[in-house]
ZAMARGU-4260 file (C-alpha; in steps of 0.2 Angstrom, whole numbers, plus 5000, padded with zeros to 4 digits):
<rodrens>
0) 4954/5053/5046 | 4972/5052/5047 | 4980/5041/5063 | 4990/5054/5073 | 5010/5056/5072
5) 5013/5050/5089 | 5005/5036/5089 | 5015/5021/5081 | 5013/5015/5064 | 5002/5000/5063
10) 5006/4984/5058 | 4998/4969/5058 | 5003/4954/5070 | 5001/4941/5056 | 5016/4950/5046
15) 5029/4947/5060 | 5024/4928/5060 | 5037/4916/5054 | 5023/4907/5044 | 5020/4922/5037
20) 5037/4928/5027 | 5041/4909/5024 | 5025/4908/5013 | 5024/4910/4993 | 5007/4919/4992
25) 5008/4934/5006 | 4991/4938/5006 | 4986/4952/5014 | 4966/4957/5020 | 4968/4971/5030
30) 4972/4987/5018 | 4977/4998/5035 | 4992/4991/5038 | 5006/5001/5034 | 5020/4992/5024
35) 5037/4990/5033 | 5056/4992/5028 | 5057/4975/5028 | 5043/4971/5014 | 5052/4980/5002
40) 5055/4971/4984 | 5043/4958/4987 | 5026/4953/4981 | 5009/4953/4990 | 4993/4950/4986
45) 4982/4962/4994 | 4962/4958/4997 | 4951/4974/4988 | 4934/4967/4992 | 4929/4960/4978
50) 4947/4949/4973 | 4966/4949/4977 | 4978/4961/4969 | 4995/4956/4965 | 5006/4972/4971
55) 5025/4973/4970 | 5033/4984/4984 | 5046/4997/4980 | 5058/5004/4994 | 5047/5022/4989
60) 5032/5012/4995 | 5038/5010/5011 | 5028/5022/5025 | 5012/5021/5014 | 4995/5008/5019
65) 4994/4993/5008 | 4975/4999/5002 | 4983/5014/4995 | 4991/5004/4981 | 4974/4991/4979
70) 4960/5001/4972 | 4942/4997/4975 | 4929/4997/4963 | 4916/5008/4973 | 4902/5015/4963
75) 4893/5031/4970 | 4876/5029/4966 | 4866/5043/4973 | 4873/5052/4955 | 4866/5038/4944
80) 4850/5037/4953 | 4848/5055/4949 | 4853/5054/4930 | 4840/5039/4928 | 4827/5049/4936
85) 4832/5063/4923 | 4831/5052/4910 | 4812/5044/4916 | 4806/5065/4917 | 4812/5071/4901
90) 4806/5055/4892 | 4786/5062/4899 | 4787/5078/4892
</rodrens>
């Protein structure tokens, strides 16, 4: 569900921090926020669930959510449940 266009883009507290921007490693674990003006040629290592992945930000990535640019690795399942189930069936016959 997209946020609505009246509402304010969000930002995380922790980025306007001066602990923050002073730091090396910028790591970042929420994946909503969206990515300022002010981040732009920098580095971040933004949190996918499983590990940190290092992103570069452009000036054309500016606007956009920092999960857009960190995949994860979600598998869906129901589809390979169905294919081993295939399998077991055709292995009877």
């Amino acid at each position: 569900m997209v946020r609505s266009i009246w509402k304010i883009p969000h930002i995380s507290k922790i980025f306007f921090s001066n602990n923050f921007l002073n730091n090396s490693n910028l790591k970042v674990w929420n994946r909503f926020s969206v990515i300022p003006a002010a981040f732009a040629n920098k580095r971040f290592l933004v949190y996918n669930g499983i590990w940190f992945l290092s992103i570069d930000i452009s000036s054309d990535m500016v606007g956009f959510k920092f999960g857009e640019f960190s995949f994860t690795k979600r598998i869906n399942k129901i589809h390979l449940l169905n294919k081993k189930k295939q399998k077991v069936k055709s292995k009877k016959k």
